[in-house]
C-alpha positions as CSV (number, residue, x, y, z in Angstrom):
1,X,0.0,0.0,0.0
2,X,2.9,2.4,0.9
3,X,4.5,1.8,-2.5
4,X,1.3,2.8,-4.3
5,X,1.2,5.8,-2.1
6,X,4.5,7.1,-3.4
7,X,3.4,6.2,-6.9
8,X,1.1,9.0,-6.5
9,X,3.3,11.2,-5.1
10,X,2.2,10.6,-1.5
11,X,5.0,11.4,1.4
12,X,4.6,8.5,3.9
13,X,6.2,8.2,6.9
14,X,6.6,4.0,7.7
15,X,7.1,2.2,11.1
16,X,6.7,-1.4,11.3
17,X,7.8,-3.5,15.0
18,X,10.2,-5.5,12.2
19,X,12.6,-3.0,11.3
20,X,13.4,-5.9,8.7
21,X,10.0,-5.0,6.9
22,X,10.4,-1.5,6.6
23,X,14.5,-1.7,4.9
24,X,12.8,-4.5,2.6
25,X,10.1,-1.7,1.4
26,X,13.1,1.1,1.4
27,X,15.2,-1.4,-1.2
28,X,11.7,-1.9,-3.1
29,X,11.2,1.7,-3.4
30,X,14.8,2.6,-4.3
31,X,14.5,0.0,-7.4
32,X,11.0,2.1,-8.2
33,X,13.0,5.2,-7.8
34,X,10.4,6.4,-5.2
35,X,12.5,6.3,-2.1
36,X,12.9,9.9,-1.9
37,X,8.9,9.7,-0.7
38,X,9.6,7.6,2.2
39,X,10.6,8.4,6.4
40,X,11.9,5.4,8.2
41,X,10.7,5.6,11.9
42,X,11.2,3.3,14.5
43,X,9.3,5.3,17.5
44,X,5.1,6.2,17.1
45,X,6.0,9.4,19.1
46,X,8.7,10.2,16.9
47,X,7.1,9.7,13.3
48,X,3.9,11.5,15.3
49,X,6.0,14.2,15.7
50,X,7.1,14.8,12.1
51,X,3.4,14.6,10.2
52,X,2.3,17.4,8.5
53,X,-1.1,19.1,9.9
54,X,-3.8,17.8,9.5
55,X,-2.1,14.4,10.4
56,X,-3.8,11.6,8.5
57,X,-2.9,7.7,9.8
58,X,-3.0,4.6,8.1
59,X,-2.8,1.3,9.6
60,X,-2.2,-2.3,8.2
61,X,-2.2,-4.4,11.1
62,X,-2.9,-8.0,11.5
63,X,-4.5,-10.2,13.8
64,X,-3.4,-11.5,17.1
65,X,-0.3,-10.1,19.2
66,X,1.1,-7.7,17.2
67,X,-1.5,-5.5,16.6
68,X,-2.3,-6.0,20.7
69,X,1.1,-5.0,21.0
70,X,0.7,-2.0,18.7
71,X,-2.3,-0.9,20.1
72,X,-0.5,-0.7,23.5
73,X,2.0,1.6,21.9
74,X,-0.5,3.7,20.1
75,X,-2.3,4.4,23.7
76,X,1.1,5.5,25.1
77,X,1.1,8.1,22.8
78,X,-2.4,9.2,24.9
């Protein structure tokens, strides 16, 4: 979803609890020459901090503990 973002010019800013995931969408973007439309963040509050206004989110998470374990850190953000 993130690489068709970019493909439409769209500026995302990425977190993912793999930082494995994220590099592996930073080499697929490089190849598409749409890197340059990409933030790596490893912190919510920190990639929170460096949206635009107004702040638009959007999630891809799946079932079972690691979307508990992101909700956790999303309400820390609270």
């Amino acid at each position: 979803m993130a690489l068709l973002f970019a493909e439409h010019g769209i500026h995302a800013l990425l977190n993912d609890l793999s930082e494995d995931t994220v590099n592996q969408l930073l080499e697929t973007a490089r190849k598409d020459n749409v890197e340059s439309r990409f933030e790596k963040y490893l912190d919510y509050g920190e990639l929170c901090k460096n949206l635009d206004s107004p702040k638009v989110f959007v999630f891809s998470l799946p079932h079972g503990d690691s979307r508990r374990q992101r909700s956790r850190l999303l309400a820390s953000l609270s």
